[in-house]
N, C-alpha and C positions, 0 to 999 in steps of 0.2 A: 463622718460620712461625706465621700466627696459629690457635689453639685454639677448636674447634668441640665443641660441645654438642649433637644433636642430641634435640629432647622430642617422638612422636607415639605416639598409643596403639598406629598398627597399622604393624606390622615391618614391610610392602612399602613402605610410602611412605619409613621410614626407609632404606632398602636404595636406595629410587630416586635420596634425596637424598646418600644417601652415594657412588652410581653419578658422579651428576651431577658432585661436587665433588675426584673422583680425576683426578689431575692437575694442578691447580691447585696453589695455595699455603696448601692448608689442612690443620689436620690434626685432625679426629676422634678427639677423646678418650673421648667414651663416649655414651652413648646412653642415655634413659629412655622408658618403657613408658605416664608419670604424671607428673602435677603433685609430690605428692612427691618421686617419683624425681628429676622434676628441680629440683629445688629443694637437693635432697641432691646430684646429683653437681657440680650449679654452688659448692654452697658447699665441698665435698672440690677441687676441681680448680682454680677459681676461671676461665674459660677468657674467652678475648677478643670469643667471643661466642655466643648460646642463642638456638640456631634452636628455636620454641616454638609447638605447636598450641592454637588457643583452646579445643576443645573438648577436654578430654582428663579419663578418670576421675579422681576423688576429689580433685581441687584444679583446676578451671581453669586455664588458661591467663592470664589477668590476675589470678586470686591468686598462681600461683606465679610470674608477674614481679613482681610487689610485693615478696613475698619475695626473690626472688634480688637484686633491688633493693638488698636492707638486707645480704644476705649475703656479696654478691658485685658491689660497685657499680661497678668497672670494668667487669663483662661486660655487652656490648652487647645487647640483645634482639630480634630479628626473627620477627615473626611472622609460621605460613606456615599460612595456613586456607582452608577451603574457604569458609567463614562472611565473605559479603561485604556485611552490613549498617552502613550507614554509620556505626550508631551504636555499633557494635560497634568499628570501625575506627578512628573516633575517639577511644573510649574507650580502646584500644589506646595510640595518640600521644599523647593528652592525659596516660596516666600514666607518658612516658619511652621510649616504645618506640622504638628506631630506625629500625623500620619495620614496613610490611606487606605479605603478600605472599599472594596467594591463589596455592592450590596451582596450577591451571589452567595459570599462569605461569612455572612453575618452568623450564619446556626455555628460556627464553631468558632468563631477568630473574632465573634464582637468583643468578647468581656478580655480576651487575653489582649487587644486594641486598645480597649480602653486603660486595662491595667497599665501597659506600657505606656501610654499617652502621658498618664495622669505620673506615674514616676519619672518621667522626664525623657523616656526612652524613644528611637523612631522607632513607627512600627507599620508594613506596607503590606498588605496582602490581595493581590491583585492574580486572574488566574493564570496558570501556567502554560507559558506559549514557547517561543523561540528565547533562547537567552536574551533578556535584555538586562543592561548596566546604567538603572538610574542615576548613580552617582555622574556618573559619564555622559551623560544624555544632551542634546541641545535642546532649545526654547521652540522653535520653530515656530513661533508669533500662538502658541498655545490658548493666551487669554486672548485672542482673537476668535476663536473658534468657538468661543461659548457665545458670541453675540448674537 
């Protein structure tokens, strides 16, 4: 059974995602409120994978996968945000992420996310606008804009 992490500032959406994933093949070891929080309980648990909001109080979301990164580098990271700027998204991928995932999406594309995450695979599901070509995209100072 692979081990889930789940990191969102607000308890309904944690509650939603944990709703979502009973049943399946995962299992829910604990839950953070914060970027520290998770970054502490990724590096106590060590888990297979940190579902992680970009915006989250006193440490971001791509600070604390940086860290859980070095602390914890087995655990996969998927990121599940409302925040669908390219360059955000990018930033996201380009430092490791296994993917991303706007909340929006979650009733159909969380478990097939996670599946992909946890096999090694990318997996981005963000809504459909103008073509864009993440692969190709700039930084455009991205981890600045969460500050």
């Amino acid at each position: 059974m692979n081990t889930i992490v789940i990191a969102d500032d607000f308890v309904e959406f944690r509650r939603l995602v944990r709703s979502k994933l009973q049943g399946n093949e995962f299992h829910i070891v604990a839950e953070a409120a914060d970027g520290p929080e998770a970054v502490a309980k990724a590096a106590m648990l060590q888990p297979d994978l940190v579902l992680l909001d970009i915006q989250m109080p006193k440490l971001n979301g791509l600070e604390a996968a940086a860290q859980i990164r070095s602390i914890a580098p087995q655990s996969k990271i998927l990121f599940l945000s409302q925040n669908t700027d390219p360059d955000i998204v990018q930033s996201a991928l380009n430092d490791g992420a296994a993917g991303y995932l706007c909340k929006s999406k979650i009733n159909h594309e969380l478990v097939p996310a996670i599946e992909a995450a946890i096999s090694g695979k990318r997996f981005v599901g963000v809504p459909q606008g103008p073509p864009f070509n993440y692969a190709l995209a700039g930084m455009n100072g991205a981890k600045n804009r969460l500050r």
